[in-house]
N, C-alpha and C positions, 0 to 999 in steps of 0.2 A: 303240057300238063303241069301243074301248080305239082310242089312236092315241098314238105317239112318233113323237119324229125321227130320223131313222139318217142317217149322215154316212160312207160308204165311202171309202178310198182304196188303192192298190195300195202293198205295203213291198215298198223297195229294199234294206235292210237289216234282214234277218231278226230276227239276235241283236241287233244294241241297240235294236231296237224290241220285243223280247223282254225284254230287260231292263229296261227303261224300265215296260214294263206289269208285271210283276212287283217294282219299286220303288214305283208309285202302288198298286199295289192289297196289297203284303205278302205276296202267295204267289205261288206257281209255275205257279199256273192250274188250273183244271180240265178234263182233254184230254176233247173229245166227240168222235165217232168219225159222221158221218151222211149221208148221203144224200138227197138233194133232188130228186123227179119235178116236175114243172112240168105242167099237162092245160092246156089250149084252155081258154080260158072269155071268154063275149062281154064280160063287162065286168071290169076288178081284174084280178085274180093268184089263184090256185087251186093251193097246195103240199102236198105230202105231204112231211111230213122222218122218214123210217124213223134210228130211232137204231142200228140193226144191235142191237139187243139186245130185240127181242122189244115194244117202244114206239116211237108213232111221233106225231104230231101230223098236223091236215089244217088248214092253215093259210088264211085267203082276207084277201087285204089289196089295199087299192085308194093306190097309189103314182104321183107323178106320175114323168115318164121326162125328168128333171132334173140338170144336174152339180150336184152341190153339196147341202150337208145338205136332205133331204125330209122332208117331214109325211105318217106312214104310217097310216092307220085300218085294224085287223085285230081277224079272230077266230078263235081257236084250238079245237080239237076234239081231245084227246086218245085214242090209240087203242092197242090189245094185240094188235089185227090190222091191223099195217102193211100185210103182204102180201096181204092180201085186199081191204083195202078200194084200194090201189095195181090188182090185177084188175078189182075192178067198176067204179073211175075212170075206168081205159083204155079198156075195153069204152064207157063211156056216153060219155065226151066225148075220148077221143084224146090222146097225151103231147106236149107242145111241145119237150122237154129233160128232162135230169139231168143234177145235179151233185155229185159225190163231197167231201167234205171232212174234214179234219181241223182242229175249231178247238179254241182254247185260248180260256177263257174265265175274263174276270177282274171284277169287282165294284169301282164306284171310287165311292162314296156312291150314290146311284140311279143310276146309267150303270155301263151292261155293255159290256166292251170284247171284243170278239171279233179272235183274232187268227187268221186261216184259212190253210190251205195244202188250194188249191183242184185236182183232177186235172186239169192240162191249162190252167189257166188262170192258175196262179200263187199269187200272196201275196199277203195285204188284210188290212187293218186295219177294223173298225167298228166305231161310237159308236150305241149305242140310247140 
């Protein structure tokens, strides 16, 4: 199983941490537009992230529930039916959450900076 470390934290300043990531990485980002279900599952984490465009990924990673950079083990499943396989999820095992997002994503040598603006829950910064 593929595993990084993600390092989250919440931006109090939008624009110079916008700029800042756009100086280290040399562009303007790339804007993702997605959507995050969450289902029950007894052990890990079990995501679906619908990209609103017809692709989605079913994500399952086992995270510890720690402040501070984590060590993630996950695997990805790519999929062209977000919406359906999001039905047969709910149906078998039940939604915990969703989360709406718009992130801008930047490339700085192998670390991907994700810069989010979350519905409802604010502004974040993460280091994969």
């Amino acid at each position: 199983m593929p595993r990084n470390v993600e390092i989250k934290a919440r931006v109090r300043d939008w624009e110079r941490t916008l700029q800042e990531c756009c100086n280290q990485s040399k562009t303007a980002g790339e804007l993702i537009k997605q959507r995050d279900v969450f289902f029950n599952s007894s052990h890990g984490r079990l995501k679906l992230r619908d990209f609103q465009d017809g692709q989605g990924q079913l994500i399952y990673y086992e995270r510890p529930d720690l402040v501070g950079p984590k060590l993630s083990d996950y695997s990805i499943s790519n999929t062209t039916h977000p919406a359906d396989l999001e039905r047969v999820l709910t149906q078998a095992l039940g939604v915990r959450g969703s989360v709406v997002k718009e992130r801008l994503l930047f490339l700085v040598g192998q670390t991907r900076i994700h810069l989010d603006k979350v519905q409802g829950l604010g502004e974040f910064l993460e280091l994969e």
